[in-house]
N, C-alpha and C positions, 0 to 999 in steps of 0.2 A: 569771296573768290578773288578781286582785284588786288586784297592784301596779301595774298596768297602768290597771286603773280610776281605784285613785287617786289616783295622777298626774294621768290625765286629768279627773276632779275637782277637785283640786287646781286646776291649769293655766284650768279653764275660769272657775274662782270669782277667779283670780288675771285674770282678760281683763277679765272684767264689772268688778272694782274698777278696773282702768288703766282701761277703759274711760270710769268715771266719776269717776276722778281728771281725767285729761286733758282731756274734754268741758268741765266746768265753765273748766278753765284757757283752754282754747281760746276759749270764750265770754268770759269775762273780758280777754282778751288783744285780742278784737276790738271789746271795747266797748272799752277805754280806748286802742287804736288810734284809733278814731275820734273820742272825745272831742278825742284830742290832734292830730286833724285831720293826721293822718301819711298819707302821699301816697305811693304805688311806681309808677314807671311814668307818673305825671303821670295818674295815677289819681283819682277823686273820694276822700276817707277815706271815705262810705259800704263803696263799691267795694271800695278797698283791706281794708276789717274783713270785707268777706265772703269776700274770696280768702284772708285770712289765715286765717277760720274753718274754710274749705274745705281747706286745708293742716294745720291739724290733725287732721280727719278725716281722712285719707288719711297723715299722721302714725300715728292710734292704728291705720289698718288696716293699711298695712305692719308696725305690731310685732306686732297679732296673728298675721301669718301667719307672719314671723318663728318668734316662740317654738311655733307649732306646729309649723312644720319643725324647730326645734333641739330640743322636747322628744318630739315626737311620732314614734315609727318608722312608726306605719303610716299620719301623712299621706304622711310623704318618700314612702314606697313608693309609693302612688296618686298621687304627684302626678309623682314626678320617673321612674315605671316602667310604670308601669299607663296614666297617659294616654299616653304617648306609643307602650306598644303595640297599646293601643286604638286608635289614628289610623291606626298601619301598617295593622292587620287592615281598617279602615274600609278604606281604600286600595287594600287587597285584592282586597275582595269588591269595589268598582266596579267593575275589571279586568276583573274574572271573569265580572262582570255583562254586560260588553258584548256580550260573543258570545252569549249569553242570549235579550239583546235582538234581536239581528242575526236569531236563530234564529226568534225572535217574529214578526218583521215577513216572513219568509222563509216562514214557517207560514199569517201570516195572508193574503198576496199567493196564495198555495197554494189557501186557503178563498175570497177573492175569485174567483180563477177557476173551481173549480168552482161554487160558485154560478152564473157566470155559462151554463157548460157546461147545470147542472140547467134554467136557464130557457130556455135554449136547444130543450131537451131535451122539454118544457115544451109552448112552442110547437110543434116540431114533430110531435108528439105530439097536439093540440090538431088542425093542420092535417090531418095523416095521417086524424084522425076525422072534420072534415069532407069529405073525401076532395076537395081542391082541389090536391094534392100532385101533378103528372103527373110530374115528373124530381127522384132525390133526389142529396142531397148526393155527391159522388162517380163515381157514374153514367157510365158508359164512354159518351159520345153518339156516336162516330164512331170508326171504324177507319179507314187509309189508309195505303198502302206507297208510300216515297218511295223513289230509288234515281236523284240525282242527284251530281254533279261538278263543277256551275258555281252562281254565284249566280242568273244567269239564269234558268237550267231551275230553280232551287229556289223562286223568284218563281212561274213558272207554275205549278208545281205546285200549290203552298200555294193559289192563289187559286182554281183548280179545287178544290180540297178544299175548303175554306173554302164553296165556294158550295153544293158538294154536301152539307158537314154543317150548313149554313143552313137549307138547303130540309126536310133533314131532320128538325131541330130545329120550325122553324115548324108542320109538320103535326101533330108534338104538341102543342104549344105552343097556339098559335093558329091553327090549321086550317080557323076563318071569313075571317081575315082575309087573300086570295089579293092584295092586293099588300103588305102586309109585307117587307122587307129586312131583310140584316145586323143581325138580331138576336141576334146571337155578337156576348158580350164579353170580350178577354183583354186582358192589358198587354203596352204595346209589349215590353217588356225580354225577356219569355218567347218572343217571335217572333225575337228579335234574338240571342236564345241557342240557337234551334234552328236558325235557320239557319246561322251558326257552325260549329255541328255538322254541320250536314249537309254543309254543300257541301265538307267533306274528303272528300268518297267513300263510298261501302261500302253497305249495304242497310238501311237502317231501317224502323220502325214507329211511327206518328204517329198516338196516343190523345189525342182530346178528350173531357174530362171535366169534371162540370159543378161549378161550386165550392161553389154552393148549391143548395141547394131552392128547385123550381120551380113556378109555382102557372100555372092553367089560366087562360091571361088572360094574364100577364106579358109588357112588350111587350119584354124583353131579358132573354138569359141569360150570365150571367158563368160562365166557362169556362176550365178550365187544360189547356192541354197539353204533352205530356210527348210525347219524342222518345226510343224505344228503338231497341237493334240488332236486327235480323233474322234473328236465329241460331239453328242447329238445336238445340231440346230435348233429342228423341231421336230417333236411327232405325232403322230396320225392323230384328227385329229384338233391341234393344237387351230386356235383362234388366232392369228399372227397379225394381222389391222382389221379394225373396223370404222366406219362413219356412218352415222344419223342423218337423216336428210326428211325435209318435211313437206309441207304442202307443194311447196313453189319448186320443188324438185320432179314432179312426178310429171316428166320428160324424158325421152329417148336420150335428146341432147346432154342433159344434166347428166343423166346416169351413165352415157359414157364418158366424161368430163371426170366423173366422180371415180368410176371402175380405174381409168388411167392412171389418176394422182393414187388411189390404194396403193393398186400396183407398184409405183413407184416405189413410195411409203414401206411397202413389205421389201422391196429388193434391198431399202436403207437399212431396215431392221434387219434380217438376216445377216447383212453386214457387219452390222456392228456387235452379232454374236460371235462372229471368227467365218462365216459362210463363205469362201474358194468362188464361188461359182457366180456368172456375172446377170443372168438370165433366170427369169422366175419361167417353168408351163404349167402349162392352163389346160385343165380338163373338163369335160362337161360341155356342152352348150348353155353354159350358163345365159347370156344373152337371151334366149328363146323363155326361157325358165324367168327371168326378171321380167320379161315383156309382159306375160301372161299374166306372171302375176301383179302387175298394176291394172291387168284388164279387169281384174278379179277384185279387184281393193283399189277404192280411190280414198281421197281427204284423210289421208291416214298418214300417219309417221312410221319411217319404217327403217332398218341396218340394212348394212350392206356389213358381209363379213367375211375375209380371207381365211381359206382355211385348209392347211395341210392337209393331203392327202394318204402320205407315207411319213416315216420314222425317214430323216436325212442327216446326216453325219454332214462333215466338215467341208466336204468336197464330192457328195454325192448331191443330183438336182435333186430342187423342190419344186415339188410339183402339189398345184393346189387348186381348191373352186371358189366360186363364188358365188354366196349364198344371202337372198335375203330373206328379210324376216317383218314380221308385223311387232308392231310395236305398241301395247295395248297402253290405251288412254284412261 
């Protein structure tokens, strides 16, 4: 390390002396260039003595860096290893950086729309208090069963609908105003795809819902509708949930703990056959009928079973009991 110093010692007291050997030479060299009125380049000799000066300097700094690199090992290393893996690494991380960024702009597009959602949110919240809100966002406005095979009959149909869930819309709406029209708004494109749809045949169901919130007064409702098939749910009959339940169950409490979650349970299932309808009923006094029969049967395992009562299509209620059973050991 100390021999190391003084080298560099040495080297740097050894720069400063060329340095101010040279300079003076340089300086010398460019005044008597120009005394002798010598010309490069069809240059003025002013000119020529300053480019000549100028070439000395750049003279004395190429030797300095020179003898650093031929005495020095730990410029060579920083200059000829270290900057240039310094650069890679720079190069690197931009790389790396850009999906970063992409991530950034993909986060903040994320935060613009909620935001836009919260004020949304906001508003409707705002209106809902002023209670000017009659039809909200989504809102089933009209049922209708279509069950044509031509374009024709699919024409009259729609426009009979159409008028019928006009008329019915207006009375909420605007229920002063008795000549009002065609206050249903949709896009052609959504008309143009359901009837497509329909007129291959078969049995559907034709929900108009509304696209926004509706305020009392509003002289037009924008409106989406969606064309389903008419298909059975379930029918009569039909086992839709059940649960086992055993010793530690045979409780009033348990058992309606357990009746609730079926319920639930069935309202999901229905669901997720295509079911319209948001509400499961209940027939029987089931209750009474489950009571007795734990009076009647103890230490036993036993079902609990949901179970249609009718054949329900798509958008017609289910209506169902609740039946249990013993469950032999």
């Amino acid at each position: 390390m100390s021999v190391c110093k003084s080298v560099a010692s040495i080297l740097i007291v050894f720069l400063i002396l060329l340095g101010g050997l040279i300079a003076p030479f340089g300086d010398i060299l460019g005044t008597k260039i120009g005394k002798a009125r010598f010309s490069i380049l069809k240059l003025r000799p002013k000119k020529t003595a300053t480019i000549i000066t100028i070439i000395t300097g750049g003279f004395i700094s190429s030797i300095s860096i020179g003898l650093l690199i031929l005495v020095s090992e730990e410029f060579r290393q920083r200059l000829f290893v270290d900057i240039p893996f310094l650069q890679k690494t720079l190069d690197e991380s931009k790389k790396a950086l850009i999906p970063l960024q992409e991530e950034q702009k993909e986060l903040e597009g994320k935060i613009i729309q909620k935001e836009k959602e919260l004020n949304q949110l906001k508003n409707n919240i705002k209106e809902f208090r002023s209670g000017n809100i009659v039809i909200k966002r989504g809102q089933t406005l009209f049922i209708a069963e279509i069950n044509s095979s031509s374009s024709s009959n699919f024409k009259q149909d729609f426009t009979k609908i159409y008028n019928q869930a006009d008329k019915f819309v207006r009375k909420i709406v605007i229920p002063i105003n008795k000549e009002a029209k065609n206050i249903l708004l949709w896009r052609p494109s959504d008309i143009t795809k359901i009837e497509s749809i329909a007129t291959r045949g078969g049995n559907w169901i034709l929900l108009i819902k509304s696209a926004t919130n509706v305020l009392k007064g509003d002289n037009y409702v924008f409106v989406s509708p969606d064309l389903l098939e008419n298909k059975f749910i379930v029918k009569k009959g039909d086992v839709i949930t059940s649960s086992i339940l055993g010793e530690s169950d045979l409780n009033l409490k348990s058992i309606n703990l357990k009746i609730k979650s079926l319920l639930r349970e069935t309202r999901d299932e229905i669901k997720s056959k295509g079911s319209q309808v948001s509400e499961i009923n209940t027939n029987g006094n089931f209750v009474k009928k489950i009571r007795d029969f734990l009076q009647e049967n103890q230490n036993i395992k036993f079902k609990l079973e949901v179970v249609s009562l009718r054949d329900s299509k798509t958008v017609e209620p289910i209506v169902v009991e609740i039946n249990i059973l013993k469950i032999e050991s």
